[in-house]
N, C-alpha and C positions, 0 to 999 in steps of 0.2 A: 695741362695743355702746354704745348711750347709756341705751336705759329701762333694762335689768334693773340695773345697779348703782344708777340714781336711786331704783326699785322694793324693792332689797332689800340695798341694803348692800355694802360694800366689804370684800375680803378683812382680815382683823386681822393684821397683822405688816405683813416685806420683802420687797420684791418684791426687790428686790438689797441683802443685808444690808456688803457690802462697799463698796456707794453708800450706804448711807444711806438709801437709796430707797423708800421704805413705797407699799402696793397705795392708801392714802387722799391717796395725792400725784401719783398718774396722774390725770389727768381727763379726762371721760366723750367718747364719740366720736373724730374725727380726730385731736382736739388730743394723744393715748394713743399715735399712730406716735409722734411726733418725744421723750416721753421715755422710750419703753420699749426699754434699751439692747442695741445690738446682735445682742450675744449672747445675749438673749433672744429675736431675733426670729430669729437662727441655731438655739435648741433648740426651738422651733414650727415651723419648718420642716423641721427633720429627723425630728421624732417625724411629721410630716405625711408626709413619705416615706417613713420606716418602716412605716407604718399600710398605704399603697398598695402597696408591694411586698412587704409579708412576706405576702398573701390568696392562698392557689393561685389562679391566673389561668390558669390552661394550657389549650391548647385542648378544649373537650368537657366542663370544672367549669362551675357556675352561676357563678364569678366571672367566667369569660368572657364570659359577657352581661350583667358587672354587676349579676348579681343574689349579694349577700354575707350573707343570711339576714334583713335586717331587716324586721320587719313592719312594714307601711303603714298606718299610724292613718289617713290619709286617704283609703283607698282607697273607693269607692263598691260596690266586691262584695265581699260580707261572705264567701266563702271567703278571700280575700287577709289579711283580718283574723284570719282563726283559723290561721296557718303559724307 
């Protein structure tokens, strides 16, 4: 992301305290792949996995239509908004 940290601020401490690495030493947008290290981007990718496989999916749950309970703030029919 580039606004919300220009918008409201950068985390206070380490993003990797064994680097040295502090959240106000990443910078904003693209330039944030090349120094957010590795294994950082190995434990966003696995909590991302875990997220998608731990939701009952099985045939015949609403997760098999991808539907996983969250209400739609943008939705245009206001029963969709009150679920």
């Amino acid at each position: 992301g580039y606004i919300t940290p220009e918008l409201t601020g950068k985390f206070p401490g380490y993003l990797s305290p064994s680097m040295g690495l502090k959240f106000a030493d990443i910078p904003n947008g693209l330039a944030a792949v090349s120094k957010v290290p590795a294994i950082g981007w190995a434990q966003i990718i696995g909590y991302m996995s875990f997220c998608e496989i731990s939701a009952d999916q099985s045939p015949g749950t609403p997760g098999a239509d991808g539907d996983f309970g969250f209400k739609v703030l943008t939705a245009s029919d206001p029963a969709a908004k009150t679920r």
